[in-house]
C-alpha positions as CSV (number, residue, x, y, z in Angstrom):
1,X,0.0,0.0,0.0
2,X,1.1,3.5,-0.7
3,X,-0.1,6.9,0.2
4,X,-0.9,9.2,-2.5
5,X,-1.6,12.5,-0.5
6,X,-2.9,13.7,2.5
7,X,-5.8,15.9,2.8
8,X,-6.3,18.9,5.8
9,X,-9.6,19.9,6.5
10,X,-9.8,23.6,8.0
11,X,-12.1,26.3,8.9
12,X,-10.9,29.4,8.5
13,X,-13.3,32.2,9.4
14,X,-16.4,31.2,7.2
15,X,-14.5,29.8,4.7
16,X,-13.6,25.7,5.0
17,X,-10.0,25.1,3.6
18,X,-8.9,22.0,1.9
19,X,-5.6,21.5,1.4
20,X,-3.7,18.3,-0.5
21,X,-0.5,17.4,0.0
22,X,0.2,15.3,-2.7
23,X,3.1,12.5,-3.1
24,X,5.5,14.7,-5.3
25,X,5.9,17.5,-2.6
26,X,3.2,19.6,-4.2
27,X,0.3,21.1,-2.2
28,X,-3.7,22.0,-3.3
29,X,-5.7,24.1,-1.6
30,X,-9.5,24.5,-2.1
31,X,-11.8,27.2,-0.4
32,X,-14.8,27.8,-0.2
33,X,-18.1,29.2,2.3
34,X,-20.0,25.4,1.3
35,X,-18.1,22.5,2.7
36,X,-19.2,20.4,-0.3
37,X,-18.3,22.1,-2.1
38,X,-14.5,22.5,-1.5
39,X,-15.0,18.9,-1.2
40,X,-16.2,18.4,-4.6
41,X,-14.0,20.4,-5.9
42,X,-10.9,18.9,-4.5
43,X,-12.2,15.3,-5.2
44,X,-12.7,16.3,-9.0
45,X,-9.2,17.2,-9.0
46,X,-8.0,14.5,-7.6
47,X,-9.2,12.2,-9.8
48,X,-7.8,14.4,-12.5
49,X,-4.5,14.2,-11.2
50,X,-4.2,10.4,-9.7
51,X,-6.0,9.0,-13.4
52,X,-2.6,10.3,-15.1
């Protein structure tokens, strides 16, 4: 088994922060007021980016 990133959950004021740490050393970060929707838009990503 491997890990392919790791994933922060934050609130930051009203916004919720996603960030991704990803395998290669690189970092995401998704914000938004609707939690769903920083998770949506992260997992979208992600499966952009792991499918390669």
């Amino acid at each position: 088994m491997e890990t392919v990133c790791h994933i922060e959950i934050i609130k930051d004021g009203r916004d919720f922060v996603a960030r991704v740490h990803l395998a290669d050393g690189s970092t995401k970060e998704y914000r938004h007021r609707v939690f769903e929707d920083a998770l949506t838009e992260m997992v979208i990503d992600l499966q952009e980016e792991l499918a390669e």
